[in-house]
PDB file of N, CA, C and O in Angstrom:
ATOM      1  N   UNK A   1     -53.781  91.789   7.215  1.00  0.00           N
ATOM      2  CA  UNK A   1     -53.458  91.763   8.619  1.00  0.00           C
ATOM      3  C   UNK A   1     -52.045  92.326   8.774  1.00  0.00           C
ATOM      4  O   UNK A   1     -51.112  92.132   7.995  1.00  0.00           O
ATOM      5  N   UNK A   2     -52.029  92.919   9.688  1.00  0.00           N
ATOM      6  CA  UNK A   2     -50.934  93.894  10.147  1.00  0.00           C
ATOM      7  C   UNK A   2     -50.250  93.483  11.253  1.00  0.00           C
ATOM      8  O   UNK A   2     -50.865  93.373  12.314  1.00  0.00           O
ATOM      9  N   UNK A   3     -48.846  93.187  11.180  1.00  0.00           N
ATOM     10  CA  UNK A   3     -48.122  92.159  11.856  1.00  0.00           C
ATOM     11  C   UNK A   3     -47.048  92.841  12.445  1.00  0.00           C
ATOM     12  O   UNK A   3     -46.400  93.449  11.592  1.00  0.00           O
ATOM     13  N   UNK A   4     -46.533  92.992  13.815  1.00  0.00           N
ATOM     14  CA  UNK A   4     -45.193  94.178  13.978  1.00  0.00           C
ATOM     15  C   UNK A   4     -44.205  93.251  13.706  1.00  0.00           C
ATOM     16  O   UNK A   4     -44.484  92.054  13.777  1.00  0.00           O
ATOM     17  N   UNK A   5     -42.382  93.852  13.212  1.00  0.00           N
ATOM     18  CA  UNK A   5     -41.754  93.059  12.651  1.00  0.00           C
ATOM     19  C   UNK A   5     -41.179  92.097  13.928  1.00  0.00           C
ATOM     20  O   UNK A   5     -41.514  92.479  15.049  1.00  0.00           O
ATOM     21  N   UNK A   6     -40.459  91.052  13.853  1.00  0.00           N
ATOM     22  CA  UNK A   6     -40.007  90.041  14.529  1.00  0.00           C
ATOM     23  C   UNK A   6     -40.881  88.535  13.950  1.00  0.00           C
ATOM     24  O   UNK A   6     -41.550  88.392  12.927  1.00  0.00           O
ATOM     25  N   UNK A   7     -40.561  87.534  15.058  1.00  0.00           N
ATOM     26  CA  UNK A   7     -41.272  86.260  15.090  1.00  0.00           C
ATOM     27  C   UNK A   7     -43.146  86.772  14.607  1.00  0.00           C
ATOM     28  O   UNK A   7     -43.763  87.824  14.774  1.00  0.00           O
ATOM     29  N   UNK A   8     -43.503  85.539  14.024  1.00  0.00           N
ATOM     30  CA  UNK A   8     -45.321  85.431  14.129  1.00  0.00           C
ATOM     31  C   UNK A   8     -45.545  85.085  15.207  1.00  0.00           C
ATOM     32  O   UNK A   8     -44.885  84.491  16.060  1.00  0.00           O
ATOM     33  N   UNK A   9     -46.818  85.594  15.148  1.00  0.00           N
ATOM     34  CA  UNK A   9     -47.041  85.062  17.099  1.00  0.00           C
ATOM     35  C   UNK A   9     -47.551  83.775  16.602  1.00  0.00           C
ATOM     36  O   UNK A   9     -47.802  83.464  15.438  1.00  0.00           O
ATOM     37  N   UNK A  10     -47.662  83.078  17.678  1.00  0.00           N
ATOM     38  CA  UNK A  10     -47.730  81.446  18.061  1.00  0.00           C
ATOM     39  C   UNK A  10     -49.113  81.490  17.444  1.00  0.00           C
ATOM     40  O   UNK A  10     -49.046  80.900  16.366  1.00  0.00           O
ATOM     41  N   UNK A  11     -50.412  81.965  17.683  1.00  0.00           N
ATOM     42  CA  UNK A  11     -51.591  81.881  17.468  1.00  0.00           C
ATOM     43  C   UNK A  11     -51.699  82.241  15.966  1.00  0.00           C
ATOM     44  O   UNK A  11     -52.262  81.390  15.278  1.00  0.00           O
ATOM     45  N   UNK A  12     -51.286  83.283  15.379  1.00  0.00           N
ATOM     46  CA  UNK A  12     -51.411  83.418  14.178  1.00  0.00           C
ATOM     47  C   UNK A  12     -50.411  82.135  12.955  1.00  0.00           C
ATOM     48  O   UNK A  12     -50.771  81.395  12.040  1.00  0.00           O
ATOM     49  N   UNK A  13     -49.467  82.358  13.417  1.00  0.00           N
ATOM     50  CA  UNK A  13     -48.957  80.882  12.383  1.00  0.00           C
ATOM     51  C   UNK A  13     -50.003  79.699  12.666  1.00  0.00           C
ATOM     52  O   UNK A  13     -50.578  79.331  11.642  1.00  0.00           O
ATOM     53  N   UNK A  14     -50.274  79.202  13.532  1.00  0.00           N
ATOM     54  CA  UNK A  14     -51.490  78.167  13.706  1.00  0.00           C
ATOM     55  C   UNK A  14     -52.260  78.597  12.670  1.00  0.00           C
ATOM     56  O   UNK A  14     -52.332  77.983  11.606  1.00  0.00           O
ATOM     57  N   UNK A  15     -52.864  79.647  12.913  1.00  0.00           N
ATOM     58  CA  UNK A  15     -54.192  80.066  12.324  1.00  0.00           C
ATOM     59  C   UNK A  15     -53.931  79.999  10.620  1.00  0.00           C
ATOM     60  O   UNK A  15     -54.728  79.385   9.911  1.00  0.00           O
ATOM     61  N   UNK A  16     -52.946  80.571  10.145  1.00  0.00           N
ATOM     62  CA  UNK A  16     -52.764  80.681   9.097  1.00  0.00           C
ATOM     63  C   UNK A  16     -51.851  80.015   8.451  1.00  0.00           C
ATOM     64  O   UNK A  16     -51.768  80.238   7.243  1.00  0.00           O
ATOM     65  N   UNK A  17     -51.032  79.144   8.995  1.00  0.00           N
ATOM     66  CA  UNK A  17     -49.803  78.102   8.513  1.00  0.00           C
ATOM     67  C   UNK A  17     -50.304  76.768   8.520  1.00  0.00           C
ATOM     68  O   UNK A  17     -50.723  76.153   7.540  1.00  0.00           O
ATOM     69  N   UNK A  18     -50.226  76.347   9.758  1.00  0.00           N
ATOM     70  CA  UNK A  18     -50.064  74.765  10.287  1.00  0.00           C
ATOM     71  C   UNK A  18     -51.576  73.825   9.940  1.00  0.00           C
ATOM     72  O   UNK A  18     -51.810  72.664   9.604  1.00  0.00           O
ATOM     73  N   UNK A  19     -52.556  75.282  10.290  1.00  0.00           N
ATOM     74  CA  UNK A  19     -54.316  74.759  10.015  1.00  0.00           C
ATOM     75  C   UNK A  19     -54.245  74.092   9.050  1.00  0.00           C
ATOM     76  O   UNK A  19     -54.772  72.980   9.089  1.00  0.00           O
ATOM     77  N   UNK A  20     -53.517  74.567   7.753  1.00  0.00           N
ATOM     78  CA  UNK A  20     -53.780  74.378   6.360  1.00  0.00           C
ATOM     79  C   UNK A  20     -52.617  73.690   5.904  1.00  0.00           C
ATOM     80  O   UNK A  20     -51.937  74.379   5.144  1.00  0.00           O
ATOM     81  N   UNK A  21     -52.231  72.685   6.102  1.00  0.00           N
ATOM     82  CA  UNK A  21     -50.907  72.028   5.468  1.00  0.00           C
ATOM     83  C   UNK A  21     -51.309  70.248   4.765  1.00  0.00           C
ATOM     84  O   UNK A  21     -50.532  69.407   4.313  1.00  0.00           O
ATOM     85  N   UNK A  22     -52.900  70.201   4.941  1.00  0.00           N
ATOM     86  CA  UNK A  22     -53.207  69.172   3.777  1.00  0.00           C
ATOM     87  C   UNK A  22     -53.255  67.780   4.560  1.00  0.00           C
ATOM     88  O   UNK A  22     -53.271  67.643   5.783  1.00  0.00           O
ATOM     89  N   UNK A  23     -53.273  66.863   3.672  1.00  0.00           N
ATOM     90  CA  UNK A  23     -53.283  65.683   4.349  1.00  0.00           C
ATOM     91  C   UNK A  23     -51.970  65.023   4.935  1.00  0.00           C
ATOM     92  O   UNK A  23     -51.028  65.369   4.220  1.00  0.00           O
ATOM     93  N   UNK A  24     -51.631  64.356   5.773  1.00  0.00           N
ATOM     94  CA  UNK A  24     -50.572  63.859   6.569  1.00  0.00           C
ATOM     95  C   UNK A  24     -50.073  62.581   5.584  1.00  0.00           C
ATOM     96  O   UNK A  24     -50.862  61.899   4.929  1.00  0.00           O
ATOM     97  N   UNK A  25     -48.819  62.416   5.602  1.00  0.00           N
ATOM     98  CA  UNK A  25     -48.958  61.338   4.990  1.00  0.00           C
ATOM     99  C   UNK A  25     -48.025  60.267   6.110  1.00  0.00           C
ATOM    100  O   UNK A  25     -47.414  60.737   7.070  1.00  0.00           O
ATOM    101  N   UNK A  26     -48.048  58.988   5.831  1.00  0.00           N
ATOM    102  CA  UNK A  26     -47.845  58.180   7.065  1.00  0.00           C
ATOM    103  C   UNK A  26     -46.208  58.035   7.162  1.00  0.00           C
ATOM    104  O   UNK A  26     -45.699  57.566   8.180  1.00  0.00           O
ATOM    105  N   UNK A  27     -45.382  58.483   5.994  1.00  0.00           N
ATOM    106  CA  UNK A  27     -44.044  58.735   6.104  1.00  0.00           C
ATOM    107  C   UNK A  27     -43.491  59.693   6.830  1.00  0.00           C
ATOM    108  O   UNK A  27     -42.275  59.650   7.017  1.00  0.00           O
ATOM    109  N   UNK A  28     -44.184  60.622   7.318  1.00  0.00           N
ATOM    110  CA  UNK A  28     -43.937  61.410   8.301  1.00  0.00           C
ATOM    111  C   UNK A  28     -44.442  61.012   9.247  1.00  0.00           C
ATOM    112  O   UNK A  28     -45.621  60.701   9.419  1.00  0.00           O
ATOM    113  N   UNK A  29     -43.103  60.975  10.338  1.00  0.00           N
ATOM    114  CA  UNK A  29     -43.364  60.498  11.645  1.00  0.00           C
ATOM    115  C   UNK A  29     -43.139  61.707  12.289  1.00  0.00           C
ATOM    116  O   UNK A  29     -44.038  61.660  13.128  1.00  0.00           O
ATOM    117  N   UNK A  30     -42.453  62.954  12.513  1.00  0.00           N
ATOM    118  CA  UNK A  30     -43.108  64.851  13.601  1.00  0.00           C
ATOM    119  C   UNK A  30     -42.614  65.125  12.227  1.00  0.00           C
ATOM    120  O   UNK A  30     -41.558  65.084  11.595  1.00  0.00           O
ATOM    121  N   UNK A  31     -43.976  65.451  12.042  1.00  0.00           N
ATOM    122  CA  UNK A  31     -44.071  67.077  11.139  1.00  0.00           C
ATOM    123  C   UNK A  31     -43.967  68.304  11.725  1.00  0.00           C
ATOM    124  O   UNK A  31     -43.464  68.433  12.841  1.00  0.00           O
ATOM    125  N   UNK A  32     -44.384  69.204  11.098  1.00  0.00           N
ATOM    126  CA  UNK A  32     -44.519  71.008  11.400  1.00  0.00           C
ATOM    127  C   UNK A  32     -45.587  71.116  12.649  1.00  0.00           C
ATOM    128  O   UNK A  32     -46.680  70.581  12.831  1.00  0.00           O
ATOM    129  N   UNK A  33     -44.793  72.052  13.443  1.00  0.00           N
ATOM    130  CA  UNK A  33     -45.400  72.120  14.790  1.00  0.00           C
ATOM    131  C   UNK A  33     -44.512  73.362  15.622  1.00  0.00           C
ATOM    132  O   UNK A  33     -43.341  73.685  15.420  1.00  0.00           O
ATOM    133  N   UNK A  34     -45.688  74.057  16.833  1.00  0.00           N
ATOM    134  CA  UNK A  34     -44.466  74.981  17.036  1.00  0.00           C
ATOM    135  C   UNK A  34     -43.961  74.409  17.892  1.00  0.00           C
ATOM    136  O   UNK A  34     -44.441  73.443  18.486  1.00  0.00           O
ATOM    137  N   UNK A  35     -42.414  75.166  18.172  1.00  0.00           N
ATOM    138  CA  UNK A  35     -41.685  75.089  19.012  1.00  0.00           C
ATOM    139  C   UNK A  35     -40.893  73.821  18.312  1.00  0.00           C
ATOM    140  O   UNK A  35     -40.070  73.314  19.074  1.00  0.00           O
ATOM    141  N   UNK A  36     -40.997  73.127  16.824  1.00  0.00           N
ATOM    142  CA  UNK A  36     -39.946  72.113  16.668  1.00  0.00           C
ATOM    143  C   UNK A  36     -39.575  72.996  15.455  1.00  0.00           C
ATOM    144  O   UNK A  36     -40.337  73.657  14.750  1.00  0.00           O
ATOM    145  N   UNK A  37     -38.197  72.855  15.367  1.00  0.00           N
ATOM    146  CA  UNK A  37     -37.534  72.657  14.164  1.00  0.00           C
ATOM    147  C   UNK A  37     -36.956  71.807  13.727  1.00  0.00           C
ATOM    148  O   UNK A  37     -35.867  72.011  13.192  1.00  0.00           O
ATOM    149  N   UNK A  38     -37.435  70.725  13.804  1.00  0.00           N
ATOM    150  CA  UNK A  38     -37.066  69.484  12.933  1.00  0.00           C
ATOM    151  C   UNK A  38     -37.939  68.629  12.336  1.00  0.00           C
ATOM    152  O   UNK A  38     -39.087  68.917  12.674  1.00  0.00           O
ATOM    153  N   UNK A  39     -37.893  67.756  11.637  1.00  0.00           N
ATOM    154  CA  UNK A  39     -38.577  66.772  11.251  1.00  0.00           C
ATOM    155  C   UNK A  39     -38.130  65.503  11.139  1.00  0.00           C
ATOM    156  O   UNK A  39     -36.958  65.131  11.084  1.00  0.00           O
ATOM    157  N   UNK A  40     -39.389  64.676  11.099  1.00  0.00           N
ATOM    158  CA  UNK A  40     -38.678  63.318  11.183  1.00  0.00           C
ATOM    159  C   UNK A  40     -39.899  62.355   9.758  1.00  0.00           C
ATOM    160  O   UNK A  40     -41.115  62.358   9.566  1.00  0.00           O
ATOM    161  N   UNK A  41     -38.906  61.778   9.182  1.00  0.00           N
ATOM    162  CA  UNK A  41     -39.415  61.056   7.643  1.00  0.00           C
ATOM    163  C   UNK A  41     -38.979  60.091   7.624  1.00  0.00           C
ATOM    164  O   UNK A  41     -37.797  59.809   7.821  1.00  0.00           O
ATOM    165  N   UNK A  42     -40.201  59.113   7.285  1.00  0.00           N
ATOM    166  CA  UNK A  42     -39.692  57.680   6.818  1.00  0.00           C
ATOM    167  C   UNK A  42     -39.190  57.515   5.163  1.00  0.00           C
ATOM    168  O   UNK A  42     -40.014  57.736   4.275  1.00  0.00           O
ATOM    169  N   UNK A  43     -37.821  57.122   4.838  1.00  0.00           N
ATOM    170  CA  UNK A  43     -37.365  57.268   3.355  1.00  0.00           C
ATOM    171  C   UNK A  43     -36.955  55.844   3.310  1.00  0.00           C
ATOM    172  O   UNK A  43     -35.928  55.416   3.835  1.00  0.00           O
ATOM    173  N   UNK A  44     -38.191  54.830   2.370  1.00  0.00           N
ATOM    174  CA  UNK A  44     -37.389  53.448   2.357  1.00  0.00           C
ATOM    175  C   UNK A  44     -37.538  52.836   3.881  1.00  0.00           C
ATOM    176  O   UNK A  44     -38.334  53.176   4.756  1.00  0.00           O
ATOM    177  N   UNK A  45     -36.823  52.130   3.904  1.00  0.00           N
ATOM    178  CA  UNK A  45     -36.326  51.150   5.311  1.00  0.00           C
ATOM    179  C   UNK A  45     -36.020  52.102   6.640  1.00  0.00           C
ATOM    180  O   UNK A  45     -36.151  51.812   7.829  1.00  0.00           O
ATOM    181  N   UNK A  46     -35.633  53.156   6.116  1.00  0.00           N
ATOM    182  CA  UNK A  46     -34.597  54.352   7.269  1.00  0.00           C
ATOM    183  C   UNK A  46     -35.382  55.343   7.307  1.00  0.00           C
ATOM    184  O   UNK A  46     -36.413  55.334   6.635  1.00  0.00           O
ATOM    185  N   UNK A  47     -35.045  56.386   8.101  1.00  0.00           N
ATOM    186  CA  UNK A  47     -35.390  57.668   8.438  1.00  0.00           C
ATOM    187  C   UNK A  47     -34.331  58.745   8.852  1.00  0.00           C
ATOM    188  O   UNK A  47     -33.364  58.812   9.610  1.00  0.00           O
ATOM    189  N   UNK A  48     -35.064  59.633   7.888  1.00  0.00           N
ATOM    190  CA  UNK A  48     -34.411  61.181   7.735  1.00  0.00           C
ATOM    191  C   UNK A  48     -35.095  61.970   9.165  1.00  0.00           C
ATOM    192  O   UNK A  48     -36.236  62.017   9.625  1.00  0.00           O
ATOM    193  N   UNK A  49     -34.072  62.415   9.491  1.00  0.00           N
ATOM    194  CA  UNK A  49     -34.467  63.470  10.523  1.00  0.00           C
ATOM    195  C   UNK A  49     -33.347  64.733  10.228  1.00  0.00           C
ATOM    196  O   UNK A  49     -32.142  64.657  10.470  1.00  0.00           O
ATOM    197  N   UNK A  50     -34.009  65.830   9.682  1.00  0.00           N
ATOM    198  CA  UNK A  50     -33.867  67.205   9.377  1.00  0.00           C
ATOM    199  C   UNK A  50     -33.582  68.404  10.319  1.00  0.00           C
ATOM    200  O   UNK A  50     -33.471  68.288  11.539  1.00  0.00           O
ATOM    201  N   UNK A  51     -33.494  69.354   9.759  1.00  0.00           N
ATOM    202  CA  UNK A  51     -33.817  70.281  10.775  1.00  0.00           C
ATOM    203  C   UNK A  51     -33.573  71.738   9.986  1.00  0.00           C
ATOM    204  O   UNK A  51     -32.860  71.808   8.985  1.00  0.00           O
ATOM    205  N   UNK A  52     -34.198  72.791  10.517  1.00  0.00           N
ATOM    206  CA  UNK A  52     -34.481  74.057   9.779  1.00  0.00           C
ATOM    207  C   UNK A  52     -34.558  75.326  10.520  1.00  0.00           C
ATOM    208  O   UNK A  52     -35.639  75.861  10.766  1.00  0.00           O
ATOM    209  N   UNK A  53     -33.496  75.781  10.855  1.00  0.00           N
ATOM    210  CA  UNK A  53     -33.492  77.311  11.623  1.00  0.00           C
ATOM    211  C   UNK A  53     -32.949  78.063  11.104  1.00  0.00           C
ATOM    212  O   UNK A  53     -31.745  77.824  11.021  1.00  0.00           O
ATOM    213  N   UNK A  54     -33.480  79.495  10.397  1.00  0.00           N
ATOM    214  CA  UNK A  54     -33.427  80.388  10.508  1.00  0.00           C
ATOM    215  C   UNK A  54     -32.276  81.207  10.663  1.00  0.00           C
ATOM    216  O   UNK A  54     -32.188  81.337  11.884  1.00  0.00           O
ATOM    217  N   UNK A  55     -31.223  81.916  10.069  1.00  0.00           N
ATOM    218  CA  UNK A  55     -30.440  82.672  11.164  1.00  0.00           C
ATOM    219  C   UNK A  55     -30.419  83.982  10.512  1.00  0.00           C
ATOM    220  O   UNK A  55     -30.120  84.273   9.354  1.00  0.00           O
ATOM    221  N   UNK A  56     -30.858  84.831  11.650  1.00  0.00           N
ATOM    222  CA  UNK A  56     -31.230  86.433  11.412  1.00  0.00           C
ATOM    223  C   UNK A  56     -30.127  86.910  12.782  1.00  0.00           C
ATOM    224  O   UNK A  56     -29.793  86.466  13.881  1.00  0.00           O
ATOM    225  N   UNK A  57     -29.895  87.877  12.064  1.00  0.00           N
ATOM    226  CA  UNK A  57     -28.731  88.718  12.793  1.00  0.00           C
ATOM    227  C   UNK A  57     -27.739  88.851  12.894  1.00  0.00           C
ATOM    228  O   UNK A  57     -27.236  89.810  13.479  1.00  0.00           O
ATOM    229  N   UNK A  58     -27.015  87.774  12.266  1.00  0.00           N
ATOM    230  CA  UNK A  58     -25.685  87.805  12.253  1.00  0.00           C
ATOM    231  C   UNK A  58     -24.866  88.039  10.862  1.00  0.00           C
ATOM    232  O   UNK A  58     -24.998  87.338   9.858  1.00  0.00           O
ATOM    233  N   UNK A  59     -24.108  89.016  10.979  1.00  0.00           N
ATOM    234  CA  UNK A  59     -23.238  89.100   9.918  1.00  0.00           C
ATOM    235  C   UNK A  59     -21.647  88.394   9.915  1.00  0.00           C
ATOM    236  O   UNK A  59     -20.752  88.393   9.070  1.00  0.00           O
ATOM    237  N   UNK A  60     -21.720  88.042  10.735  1.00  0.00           N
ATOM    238  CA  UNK A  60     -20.178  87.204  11.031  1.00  0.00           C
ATOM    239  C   UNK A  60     -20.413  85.757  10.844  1.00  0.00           C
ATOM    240  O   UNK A  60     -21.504  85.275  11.148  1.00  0.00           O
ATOM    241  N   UNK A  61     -19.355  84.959  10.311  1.00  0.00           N
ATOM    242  CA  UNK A  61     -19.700  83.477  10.360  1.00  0.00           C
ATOM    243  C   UNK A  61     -20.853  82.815  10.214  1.00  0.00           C
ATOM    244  O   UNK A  61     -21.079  81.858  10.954  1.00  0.00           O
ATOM    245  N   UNK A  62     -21.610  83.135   9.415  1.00  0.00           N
ATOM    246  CA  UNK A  62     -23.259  82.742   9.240  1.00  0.00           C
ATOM    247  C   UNK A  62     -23.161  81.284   8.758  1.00  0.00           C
ATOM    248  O   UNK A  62     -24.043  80.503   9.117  1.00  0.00           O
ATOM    249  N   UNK A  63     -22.068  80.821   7.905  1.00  0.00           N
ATOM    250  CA  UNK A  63     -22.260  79.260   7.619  1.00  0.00           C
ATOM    251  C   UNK A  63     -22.170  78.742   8.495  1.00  0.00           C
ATOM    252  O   UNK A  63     -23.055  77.890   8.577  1.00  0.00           O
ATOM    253  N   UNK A  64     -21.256  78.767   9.663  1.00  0.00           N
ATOM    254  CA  UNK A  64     -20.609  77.980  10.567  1.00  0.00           C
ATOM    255  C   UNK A  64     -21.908  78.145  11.360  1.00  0.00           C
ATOM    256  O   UNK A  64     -22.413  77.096  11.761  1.00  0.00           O
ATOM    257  N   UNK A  65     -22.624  79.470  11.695  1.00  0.00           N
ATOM    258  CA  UNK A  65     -23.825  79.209  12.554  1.00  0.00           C
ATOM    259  C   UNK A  65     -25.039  77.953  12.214  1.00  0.00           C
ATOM    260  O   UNK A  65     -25.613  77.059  12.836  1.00  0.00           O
ATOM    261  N   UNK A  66     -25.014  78.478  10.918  1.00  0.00           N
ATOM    262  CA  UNK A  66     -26.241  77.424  10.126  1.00  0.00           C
ATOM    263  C   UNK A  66     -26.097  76.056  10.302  1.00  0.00           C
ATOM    264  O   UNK A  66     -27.124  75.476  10.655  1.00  0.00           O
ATOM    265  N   UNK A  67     -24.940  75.279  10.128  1.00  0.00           N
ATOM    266  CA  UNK A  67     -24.696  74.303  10.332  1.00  0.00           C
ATOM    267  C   UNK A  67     -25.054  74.105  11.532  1.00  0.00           C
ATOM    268  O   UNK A  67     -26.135  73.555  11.739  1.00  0.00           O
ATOM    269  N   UNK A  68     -24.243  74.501  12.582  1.00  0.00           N
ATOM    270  CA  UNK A  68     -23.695  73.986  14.215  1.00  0.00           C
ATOM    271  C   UNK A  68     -25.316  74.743  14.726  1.00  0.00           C
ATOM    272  O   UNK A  68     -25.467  74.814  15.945  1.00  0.00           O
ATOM    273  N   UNK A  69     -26.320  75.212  13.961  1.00  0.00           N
ATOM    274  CA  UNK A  69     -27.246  75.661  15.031  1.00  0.00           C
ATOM    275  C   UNK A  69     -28.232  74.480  14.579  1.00  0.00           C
ATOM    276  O   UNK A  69     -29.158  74.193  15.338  1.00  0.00           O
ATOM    277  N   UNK A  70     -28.098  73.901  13.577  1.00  0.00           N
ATOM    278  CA  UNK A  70     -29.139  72.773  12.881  1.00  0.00           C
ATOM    279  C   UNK A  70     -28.857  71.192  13.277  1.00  0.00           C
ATOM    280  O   UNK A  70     -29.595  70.235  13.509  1.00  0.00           O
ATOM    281  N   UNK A  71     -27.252  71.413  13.235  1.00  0.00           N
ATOM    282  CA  UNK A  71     -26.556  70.300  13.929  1.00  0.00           C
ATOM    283  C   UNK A  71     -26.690  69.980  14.904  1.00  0.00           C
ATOM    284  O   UNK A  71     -26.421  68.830  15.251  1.00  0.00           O
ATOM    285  N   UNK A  72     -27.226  71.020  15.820  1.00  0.00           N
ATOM    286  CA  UNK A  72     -27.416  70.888  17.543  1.00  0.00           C
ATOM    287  C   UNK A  72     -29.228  70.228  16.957  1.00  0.00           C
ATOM    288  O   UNK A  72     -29.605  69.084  17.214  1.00  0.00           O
ATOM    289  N   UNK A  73     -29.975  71.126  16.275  1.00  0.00           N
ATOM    290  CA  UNK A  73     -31.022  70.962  16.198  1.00  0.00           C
ATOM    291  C   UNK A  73     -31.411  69.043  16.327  1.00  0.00           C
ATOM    292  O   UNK A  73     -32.195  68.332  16.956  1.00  0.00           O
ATOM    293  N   UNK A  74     -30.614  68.913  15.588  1.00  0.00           N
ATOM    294  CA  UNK A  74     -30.753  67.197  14.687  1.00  0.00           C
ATOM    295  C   UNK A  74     -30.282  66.427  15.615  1.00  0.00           C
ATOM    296  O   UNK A  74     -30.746  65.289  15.527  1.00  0.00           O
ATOM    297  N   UNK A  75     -29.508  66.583  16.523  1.00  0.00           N
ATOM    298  CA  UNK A  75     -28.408  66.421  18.005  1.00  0.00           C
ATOM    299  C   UNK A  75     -29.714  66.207  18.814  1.00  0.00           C
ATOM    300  O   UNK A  75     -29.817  65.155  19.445  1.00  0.00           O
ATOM    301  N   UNK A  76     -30.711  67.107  18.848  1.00  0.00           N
ATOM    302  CA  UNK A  76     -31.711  66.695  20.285  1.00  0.00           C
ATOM    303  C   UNK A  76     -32.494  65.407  19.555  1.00  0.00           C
ATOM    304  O   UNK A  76     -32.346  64.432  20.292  1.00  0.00           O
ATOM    305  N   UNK A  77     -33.170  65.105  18.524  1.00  0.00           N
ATOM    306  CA  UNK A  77     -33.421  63.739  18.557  1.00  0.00           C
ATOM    307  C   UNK A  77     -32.902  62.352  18.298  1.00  0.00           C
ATOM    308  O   UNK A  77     -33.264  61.314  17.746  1.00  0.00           O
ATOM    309  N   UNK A  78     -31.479  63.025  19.223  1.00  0.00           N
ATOM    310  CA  UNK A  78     -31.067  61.604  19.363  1.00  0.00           C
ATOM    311  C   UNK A  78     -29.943  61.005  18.291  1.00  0.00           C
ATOM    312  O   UNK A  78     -29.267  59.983  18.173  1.00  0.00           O
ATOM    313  N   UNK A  79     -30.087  61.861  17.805  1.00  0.00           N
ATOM    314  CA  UNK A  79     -28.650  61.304  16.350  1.00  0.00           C
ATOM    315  C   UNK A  79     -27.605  62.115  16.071  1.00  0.00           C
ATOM    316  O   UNK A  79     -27.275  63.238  16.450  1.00  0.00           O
ATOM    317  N   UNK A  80     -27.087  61.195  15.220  1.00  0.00           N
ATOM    318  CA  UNK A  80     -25.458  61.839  15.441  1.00  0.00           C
ATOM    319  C   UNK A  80     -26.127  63.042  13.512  1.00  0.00           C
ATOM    320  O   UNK A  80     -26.962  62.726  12.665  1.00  0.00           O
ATOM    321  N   UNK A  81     -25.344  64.152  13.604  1.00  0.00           N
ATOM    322  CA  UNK A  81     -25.705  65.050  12.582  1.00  0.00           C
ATOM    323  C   UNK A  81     -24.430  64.437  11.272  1.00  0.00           C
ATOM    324  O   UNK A  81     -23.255  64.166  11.523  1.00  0.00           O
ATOM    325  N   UNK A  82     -24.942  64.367  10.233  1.00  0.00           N
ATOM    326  CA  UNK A  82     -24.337  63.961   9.509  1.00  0.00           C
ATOM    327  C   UNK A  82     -24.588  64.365   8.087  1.00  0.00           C
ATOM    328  O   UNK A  82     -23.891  63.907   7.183  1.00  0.00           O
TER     329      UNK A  82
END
């Protein structure tokens, strides 16, 4: 399959990503889904909440993006990034 470059479209990652990712297990409380980049895991007593974006395009300051764009990420559910 022949894909033009940028993002997957929404329908094809379904089709070929998310369909197939196995059994759930109950320590995960939001898994993989579109439109999230984060996750949320039960570890022990507590929970990990993650987060995972990408950064394409920039050649300047790319750590400082990675952080502060994941940091915001981890920031919308509710917790302090740490």
């Amino acid at each position: 399959m022949k894909l033009p470059m940028g993002k997957v479209p929404a329908e094809t990652l379904q089709k070929a990503v998310l369909g197939h990712l196995g059994v759930g297990s109950e320590d995960v409380v939001l898994g993989p889904s579109l439109g999230e980049d984060g996750a949320v895991v039960r570890v022990g007593d507590k929970v990990l909440v993650s987060a995972m974006d990408p950064i394409t395009g920039a050649v300047e300051r790319i750590g400082w993006l990675a952080v502060n764009i994941n940091a915001n990420d981890v920031a919308t559910f509710g917790v302090r990034p740490s």
